[in-house]
C-alpha positions as CSV (number, residue, x, y, z in Angstrom):
1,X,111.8,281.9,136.1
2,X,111.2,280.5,139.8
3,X,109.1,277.3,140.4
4,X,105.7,277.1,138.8
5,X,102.5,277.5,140.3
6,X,99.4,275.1,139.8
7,X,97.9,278.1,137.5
8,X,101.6,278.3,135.2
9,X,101.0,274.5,134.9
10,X,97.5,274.6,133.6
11,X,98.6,277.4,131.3
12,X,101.5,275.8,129.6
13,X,99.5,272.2,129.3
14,X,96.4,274.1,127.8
15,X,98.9,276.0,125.0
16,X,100.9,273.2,124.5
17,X,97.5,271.5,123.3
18,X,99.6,267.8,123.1
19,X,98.3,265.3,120.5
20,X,96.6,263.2,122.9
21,X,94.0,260.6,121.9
22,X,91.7,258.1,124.3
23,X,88.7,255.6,123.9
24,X,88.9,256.7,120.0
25,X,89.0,260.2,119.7
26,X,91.6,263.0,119.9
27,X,91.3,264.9,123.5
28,X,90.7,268.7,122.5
29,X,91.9,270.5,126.2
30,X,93.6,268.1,128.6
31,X,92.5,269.9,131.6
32,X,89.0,270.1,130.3
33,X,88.4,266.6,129.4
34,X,86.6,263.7,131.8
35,X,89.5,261.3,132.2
36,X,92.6,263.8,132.6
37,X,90.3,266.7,134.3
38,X,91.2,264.9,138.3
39,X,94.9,264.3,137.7
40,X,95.3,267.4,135.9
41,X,94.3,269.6,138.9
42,X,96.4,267.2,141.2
43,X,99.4,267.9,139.3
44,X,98.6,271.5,140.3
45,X,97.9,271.3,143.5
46,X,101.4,269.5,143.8
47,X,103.0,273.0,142.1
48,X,100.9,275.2,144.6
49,X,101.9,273.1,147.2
50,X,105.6,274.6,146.5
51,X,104.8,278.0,147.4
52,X,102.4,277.1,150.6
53,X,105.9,275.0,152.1
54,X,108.6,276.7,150.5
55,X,110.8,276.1,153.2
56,X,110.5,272.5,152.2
57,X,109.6,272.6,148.7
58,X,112.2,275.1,147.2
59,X,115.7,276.0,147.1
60,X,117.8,278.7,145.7
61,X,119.3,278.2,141.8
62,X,122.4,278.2,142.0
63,X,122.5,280.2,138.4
64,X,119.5,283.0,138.7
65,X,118.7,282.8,142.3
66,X,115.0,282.3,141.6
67,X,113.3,279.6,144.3
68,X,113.3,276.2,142.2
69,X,111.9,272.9,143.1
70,X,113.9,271.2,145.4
71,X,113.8,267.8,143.9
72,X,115.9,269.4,141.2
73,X,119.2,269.8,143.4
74,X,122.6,268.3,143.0
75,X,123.1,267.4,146.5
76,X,126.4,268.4,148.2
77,X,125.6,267.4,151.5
78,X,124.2,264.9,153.5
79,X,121.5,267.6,154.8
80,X,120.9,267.8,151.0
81,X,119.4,264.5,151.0
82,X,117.4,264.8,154.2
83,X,115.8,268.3,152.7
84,X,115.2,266.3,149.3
85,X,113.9,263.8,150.8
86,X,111.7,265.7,153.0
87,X,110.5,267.8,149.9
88,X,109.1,264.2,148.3
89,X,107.5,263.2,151.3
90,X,105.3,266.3,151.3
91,X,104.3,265.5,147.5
92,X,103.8,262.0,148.4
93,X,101.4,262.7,151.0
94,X,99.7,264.9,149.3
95,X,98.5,261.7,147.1
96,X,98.7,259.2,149.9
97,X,101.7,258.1,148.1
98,X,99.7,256.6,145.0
99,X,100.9,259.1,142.6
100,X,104.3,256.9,141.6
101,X,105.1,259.5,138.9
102,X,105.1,263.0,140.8
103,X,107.2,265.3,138.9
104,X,110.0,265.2,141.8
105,X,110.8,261.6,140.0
106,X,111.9,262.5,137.2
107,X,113.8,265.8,137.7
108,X,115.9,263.6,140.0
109,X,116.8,261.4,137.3
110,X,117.5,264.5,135.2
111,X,120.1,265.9,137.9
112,X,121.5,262.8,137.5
113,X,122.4,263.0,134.0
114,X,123.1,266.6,133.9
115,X,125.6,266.6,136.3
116,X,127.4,263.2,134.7
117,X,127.6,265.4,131.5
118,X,131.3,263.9,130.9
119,X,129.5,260.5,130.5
120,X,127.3,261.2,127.6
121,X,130.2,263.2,126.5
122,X,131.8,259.9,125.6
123,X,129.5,259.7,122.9
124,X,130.1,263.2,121.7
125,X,131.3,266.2,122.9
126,X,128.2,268.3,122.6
127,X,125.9,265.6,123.6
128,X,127.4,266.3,127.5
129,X,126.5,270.2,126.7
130,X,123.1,269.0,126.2
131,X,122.2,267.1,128.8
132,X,124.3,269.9,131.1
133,X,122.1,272.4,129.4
134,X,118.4,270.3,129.3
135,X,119.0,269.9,133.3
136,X,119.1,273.4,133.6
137,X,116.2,274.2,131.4
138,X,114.3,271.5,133.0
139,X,115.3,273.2,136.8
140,X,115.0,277.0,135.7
141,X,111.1,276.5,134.2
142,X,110.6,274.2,136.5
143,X,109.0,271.5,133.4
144,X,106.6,268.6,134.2
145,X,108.4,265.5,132.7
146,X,106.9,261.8,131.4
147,X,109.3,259.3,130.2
148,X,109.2,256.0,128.1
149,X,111.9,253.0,128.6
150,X,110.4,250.1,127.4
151,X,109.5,248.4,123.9
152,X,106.0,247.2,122.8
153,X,105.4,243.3,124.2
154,X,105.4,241.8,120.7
155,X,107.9,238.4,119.9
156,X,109.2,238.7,123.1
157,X,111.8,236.1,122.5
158,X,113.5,238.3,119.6
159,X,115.2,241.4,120.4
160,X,113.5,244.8,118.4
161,X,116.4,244.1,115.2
162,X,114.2,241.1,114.5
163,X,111.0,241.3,115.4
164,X,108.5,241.1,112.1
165,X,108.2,244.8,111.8
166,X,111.4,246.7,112.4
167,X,109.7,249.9,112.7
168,X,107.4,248.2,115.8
169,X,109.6,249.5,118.4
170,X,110.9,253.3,117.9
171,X,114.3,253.2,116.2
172,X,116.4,256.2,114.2
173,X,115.3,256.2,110.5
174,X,118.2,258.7,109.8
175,X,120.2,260.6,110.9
176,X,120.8,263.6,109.4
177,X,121.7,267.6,109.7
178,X,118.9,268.6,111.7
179,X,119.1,265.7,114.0
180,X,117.5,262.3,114.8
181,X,114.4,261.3,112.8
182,X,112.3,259.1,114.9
183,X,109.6,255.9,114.1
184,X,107.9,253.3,115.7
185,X,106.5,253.3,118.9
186,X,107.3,253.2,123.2
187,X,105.9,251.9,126.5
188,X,104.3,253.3,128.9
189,X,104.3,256.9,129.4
190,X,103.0,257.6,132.9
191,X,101.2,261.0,132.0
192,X,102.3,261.5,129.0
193,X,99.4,264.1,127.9
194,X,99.3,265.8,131.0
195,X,103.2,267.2,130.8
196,X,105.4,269.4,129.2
197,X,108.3,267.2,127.8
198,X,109.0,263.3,127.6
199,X,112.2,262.0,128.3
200,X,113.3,259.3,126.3
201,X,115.9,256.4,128.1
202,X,117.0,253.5,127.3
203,X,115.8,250.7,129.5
204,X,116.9,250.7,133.7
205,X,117.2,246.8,133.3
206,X,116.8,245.1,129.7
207,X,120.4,245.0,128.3
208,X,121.1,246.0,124.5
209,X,123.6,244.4,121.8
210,X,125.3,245.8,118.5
211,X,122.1,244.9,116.7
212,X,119.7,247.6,119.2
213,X,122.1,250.2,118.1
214,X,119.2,252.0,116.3
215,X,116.8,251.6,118.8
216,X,119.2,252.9,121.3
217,X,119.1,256.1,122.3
218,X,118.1,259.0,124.7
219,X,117.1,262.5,124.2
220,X,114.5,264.6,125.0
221,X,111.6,266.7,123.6
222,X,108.4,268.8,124.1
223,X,105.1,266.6,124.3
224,X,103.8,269.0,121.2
225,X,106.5,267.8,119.0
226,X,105.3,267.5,115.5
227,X,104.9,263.4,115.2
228,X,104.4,262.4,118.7
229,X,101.2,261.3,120.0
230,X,100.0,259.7,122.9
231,X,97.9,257.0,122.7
232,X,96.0,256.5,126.5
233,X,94.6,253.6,128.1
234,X,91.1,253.7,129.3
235,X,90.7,256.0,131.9
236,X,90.3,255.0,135.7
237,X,88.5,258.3,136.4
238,X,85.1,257.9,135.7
239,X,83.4,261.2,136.2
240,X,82.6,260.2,139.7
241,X,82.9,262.3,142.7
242,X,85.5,262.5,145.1
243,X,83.6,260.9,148.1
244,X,82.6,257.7,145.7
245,X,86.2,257.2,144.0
246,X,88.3,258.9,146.6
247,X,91.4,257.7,144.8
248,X,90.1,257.0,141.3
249,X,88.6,260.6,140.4
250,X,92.0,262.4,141.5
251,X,95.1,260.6,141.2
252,X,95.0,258.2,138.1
253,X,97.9,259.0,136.2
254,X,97.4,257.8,133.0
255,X,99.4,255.7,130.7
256,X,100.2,256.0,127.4
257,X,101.7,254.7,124.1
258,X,104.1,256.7,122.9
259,X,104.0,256.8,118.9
260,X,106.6,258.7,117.1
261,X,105.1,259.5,113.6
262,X,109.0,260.4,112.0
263,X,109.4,262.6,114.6
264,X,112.5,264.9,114.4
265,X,115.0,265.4,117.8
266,X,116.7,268.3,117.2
267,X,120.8,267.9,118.1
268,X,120.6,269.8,120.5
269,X,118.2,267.5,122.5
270,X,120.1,264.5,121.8
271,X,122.0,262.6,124.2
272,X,122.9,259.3,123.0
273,X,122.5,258.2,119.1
274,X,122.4,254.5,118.3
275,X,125.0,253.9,121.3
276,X,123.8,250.4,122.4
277,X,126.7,250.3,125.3
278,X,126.6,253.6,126.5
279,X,122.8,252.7,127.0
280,X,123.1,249.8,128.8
281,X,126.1,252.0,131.1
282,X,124.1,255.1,131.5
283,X,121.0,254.6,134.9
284,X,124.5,252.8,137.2
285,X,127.5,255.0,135.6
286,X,125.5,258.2,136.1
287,X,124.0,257.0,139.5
288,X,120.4,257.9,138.0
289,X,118.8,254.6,139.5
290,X,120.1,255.4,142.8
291,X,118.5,259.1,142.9
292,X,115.6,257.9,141.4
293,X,115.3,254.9,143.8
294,X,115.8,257.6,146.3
295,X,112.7,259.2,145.8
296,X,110.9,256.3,145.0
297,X,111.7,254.6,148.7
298,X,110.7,257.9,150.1
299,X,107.1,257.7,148.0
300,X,106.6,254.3,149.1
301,X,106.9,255.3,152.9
302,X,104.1,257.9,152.1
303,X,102.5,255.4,150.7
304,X,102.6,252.8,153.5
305,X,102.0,255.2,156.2
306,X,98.4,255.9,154.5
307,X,97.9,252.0,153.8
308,X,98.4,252.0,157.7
309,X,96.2,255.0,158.4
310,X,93.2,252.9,156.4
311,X,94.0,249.4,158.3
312,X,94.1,251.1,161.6
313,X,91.0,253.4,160.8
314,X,89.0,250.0,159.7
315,X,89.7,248.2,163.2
316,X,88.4,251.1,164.9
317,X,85.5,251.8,162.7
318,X,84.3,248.1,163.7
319,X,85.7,247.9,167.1
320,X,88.1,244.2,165.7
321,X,91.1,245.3,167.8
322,X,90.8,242.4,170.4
323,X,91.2,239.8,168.0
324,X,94.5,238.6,168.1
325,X,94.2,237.8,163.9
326,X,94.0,241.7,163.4
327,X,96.7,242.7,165.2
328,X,99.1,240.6,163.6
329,X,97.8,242.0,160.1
330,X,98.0,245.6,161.4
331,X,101.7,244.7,162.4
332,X,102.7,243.4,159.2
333,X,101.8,246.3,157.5
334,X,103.8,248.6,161.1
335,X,107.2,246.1,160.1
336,X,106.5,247.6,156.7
337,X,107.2,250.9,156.8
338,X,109.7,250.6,160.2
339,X,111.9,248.3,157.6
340,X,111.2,250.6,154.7
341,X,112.2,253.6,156.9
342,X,115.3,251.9,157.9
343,X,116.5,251.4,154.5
344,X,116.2,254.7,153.6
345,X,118.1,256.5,156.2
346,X,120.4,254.1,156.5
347,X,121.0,254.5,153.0
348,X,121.1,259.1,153.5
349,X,123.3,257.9,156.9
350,X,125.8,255.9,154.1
351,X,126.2,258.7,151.4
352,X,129.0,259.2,150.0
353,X,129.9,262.2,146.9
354,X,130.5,260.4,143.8
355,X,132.8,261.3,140.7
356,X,130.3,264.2,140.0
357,X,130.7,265.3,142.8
358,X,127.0,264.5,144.8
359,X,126.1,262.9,147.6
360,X,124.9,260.0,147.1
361,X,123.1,258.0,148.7
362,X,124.2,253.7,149.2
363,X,122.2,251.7,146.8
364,X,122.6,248.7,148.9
365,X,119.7,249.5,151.0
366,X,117.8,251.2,148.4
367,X,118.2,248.2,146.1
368,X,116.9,246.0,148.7
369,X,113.9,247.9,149.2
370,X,113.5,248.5,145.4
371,X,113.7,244.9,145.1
372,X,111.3,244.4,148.3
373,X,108.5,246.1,148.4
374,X,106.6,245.6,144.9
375,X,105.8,242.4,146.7
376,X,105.2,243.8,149.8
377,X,102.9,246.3,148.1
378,X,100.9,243.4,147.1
379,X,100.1,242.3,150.9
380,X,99.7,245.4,152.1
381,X,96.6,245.8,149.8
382,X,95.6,242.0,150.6
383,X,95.4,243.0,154.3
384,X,92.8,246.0,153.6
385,X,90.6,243.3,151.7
386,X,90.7,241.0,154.7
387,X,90.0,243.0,157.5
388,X,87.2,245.3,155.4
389,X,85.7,241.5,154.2
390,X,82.2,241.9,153.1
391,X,82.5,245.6,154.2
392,X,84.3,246.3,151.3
393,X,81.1,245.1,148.6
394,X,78.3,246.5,150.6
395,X,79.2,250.2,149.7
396,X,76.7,252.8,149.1
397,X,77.3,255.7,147.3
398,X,77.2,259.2,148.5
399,X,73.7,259.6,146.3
400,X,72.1,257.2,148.6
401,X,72.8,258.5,151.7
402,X,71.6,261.9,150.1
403,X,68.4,260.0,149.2
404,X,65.4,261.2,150.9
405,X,63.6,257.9,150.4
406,X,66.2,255.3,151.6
407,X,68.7,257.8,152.9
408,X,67.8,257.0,156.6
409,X,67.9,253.3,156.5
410,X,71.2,254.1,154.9
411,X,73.0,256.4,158.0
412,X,71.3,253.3,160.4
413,X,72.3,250.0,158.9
414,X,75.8,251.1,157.7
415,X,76.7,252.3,161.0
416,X,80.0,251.6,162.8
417,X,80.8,251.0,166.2
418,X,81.2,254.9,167.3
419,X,80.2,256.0,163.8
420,X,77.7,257.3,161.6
421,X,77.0,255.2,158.7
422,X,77.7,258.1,156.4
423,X,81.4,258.4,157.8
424,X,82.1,254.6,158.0
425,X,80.8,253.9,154.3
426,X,83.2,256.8,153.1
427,X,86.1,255.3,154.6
428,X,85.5,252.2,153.4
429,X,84.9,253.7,149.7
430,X,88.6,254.7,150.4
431,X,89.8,251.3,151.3
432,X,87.9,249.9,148.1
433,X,89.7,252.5,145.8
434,X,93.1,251.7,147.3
435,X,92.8,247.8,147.2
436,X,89.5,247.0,144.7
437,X,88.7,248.9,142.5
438,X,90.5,249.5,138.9
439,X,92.3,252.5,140.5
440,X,93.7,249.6,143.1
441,X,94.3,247.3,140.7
442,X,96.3,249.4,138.3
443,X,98.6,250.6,141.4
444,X,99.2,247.0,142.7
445,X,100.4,245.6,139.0
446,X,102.4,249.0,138.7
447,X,104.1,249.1,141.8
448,X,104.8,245.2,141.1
449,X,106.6,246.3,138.0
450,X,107.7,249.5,138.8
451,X,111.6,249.2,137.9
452,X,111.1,246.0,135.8
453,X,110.2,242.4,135.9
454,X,110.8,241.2,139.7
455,X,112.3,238.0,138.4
456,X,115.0,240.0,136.3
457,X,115.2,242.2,139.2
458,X,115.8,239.7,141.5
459,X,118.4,237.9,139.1
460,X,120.1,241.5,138.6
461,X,120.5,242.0,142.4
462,X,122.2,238.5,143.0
463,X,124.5,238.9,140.4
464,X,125.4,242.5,141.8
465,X,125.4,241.7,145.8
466,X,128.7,240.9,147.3
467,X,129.2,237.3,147.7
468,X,132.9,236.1,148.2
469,X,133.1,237.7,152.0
470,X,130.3,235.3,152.7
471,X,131.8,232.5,151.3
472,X,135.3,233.4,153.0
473,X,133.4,233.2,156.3
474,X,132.2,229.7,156.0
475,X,135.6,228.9,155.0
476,X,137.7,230.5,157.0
477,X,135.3,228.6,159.7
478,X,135.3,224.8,158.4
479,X,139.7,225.4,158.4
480,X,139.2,226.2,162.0
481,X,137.5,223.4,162.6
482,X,139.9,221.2,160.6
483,X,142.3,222.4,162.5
484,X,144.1,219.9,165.0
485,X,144.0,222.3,167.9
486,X,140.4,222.2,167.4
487,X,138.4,219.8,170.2
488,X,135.3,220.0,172.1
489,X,135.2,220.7,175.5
């Protein structure tokens, strides 16, 4: 079938009636309920938006011919990447760049593995078919993904084999002829009630041994699947409007613990079974994290560009431009996304096709920015709070300008410089929701943590960075001036 619209979404989600549960009780209809009702239509607005840009949303399958979401293609080209790339800055923008787990994420880790089929074939033969034939499922329906990596922060100084309770973290119970049956629990699926399917990887970063074999594994299933449920944080969406929670009422994503009840993975959705290396081999050798990391720089430039927009759009509100302080802010946040933009063309400018045979692009700039950024992210939102100051706590809401009691004292004494008070508070109830409020505070730890501890991260991308050229240099200098020929003068 071609690419979904919103209404396809919103039928599949409301028959698929996931086992979903928040603040105690068991959600009846997803798309009905108070804390997934703003995301939900979101997510549909993001399929709708395929159809009203198809020239930039969708491309031609390459097995049915049916228009299919671009972030699902196996780029050939270097033009591949620019169109993808494109495509995921249009989603982005849709969301100001705060929804990190747009579908377009995960269908370009599931290229990833569907093309490196030969990899997972290493485990066994017809796991390769299946991750060949899941991609194309996944592409021809056009399926909204979740996905869970880590395990539950219990004796983190014990690896899952050891912990108190070996069924804490989800590991195989057996394995038998109908495939893999499933206990114990994951971290943290980012809309987990509010898709079709969740992916289940081993972890981008945390390294397994012999002991993790049973807890290491990958495969994939519907969100319906008898056993599953989703357990959801408190929700970020309070019922308010748009104009008082700008952010908050539309865009929070949800997270959830994954629990598998003995759930069974049919074979045919199994792509690794109790493979600890093969795990620890499979986001590099398939060049998953790159693609990924791809669409992730591309979010964050969305995502800066509208951080920007708010910092720029506070100055003028307030008429603070001549102060040198303000400036120097605003430019930090400029050298952000100029540096982020650099990376990431620099990195589609360095592409090369890899044993799969896609273009892909070089992780040494993506990697920097991965690594980058989350702490970037962090000052970025700092900056909003500084120049918005006291702005930022005296906040009306959109009831009290509607007030016909206070609602004129309102218009006159939160007035900007060249604008109505009404206008002014409204943007600043958007730079409270991107750098305040619980919506805020969930994006800054998320984006902190977004591919995994920054420390780890940090240690990972030392250990992976060239280093010996460098050394050569200050070598090959300190002979030359050793050397006897070598004087001043």
């Amino acid at each position: 079938m071609p690419a979904r619209t919103g209404q396809q979404y919103l039928e599949a989600l409301n028959r698929a009636k996931n086992d979903v549960w928040i603040h105690g009780e068991k959600v009846g209809n997803a798309s009905e309920h108070p804390a997934f009702r703003g995301i939900v239509q979101s997510m549909a607005e993001l399929y709708d938006l395929q159809y009203q840009k198809p020239e930039k949303m969708l491309y031609t399958s390459p097995t049915t011919g049916d228009p299919v979401g671009l972030s699902f293609i196996a780029p050939k080209t270097k033009e591949d990447l620019v169109r993808r790339r494109e495509m995921i800055y249009e989603w982005a923008s849709h969301s100001g760049g705060m929804m990190g787990r747009s579908p377009d994420y995960l269908n370009t880790s599931i290229m990833s593995f569907g093309t490196a089929a030969s990899f997972f074939a290493q485990d066994d033969p017809r796991f390769g078919e299946n991750v060949r034939n899941y991609y194309e499922y996944c592409r021809e329906n056009d399926i909204s993904l979740t996905h869970t990596l880590i395990h539950p922060q219990a004796n983190r100084a014990k690896n899952q084999a050891n912990q108190q309770d070996p069924f804490l973290s989800a590991r195989i119970v057996e394995k038998n002829s109908e495939g893999l049956l499933i206990r114990g629990c994951r971290l943290l699926a980012t809309l987990g009630g509010v898709t079709d399917e969740i992916v289940v990887f081993p972890s981008t970063l945390n390294k397994a041994t012999t002991e993790d074999d049973p807890y290491a594994f990958a495969f994939a299933i519907p969100n319906n699947a008898p056993g599953l449920k989703f357990m959801s944080r408190e929700s970020f969406d309070y019922g308010r409007n748009a104009w008082d929670h700008p952010m908050g009422s539309r865009f929070d994503e949800s997270d959830a613990i994954v629990v598998f009840d003995d759930v069974l993975v049919p074979w045919d959705r199994v792509f690794v079974a109790g493979n600890h290396d093969l795990c620890n081999r499979t986001y590099a050798e398939t060049n998953a994290v790159v693609h990924m990391t791809h669409q992730v720089v591309a979010k964050n430039i969305a995502k800066t560009e509208f951080v920007l927009g708010i910092v720029l759009s506070i100055i003028d509100a307030i008429n603070i431009s001549s102060f040198q302080h303000v400036k120097e802010k605003a430019t930090e946040v400029m050298l952000t996304l100029e540096i982020m933009k650099a990376l990431l063309y620099q990195s589609e400018a360095n592409a090369q096709i890899d044993r799969y045979g896609n273009m892909t692009p070089d992780f040494t700039q993506l990697n920097t920015a991965r690594n980058w950024y989350p702490k970037m992210y962090q000052r970025l939102t700092e900056i909003i709070r500084i120049l918005g100051a006291s702005g930022l706590m005296a906040i009306p809401t959109q009831a009290d300008f509607q007030s016909p009691e206070i609602g004129e004292w309102m218009h006159k004494y939160t007035q900007g410089a060249a604008m109505d008070g009404y206008d002014r508070v409204q943007l600043y109830r958007l730079a409270w929701d991107v750098s305040m409020s619980a919506f805020a505070t969930r994006q800054m730890l998320y984006e902190y943590y977004f591919f995994g501890d920054p420390v780890r991260m940090a240690g990972a991308y030392y250990d992976w960075h060239e280093k010996d050229k460098y050394k050569e240099m200050v070598k090959q200098f300190l002979n030359r001036a050793n050397s006897p020929s070598f004087t001043f003068g």
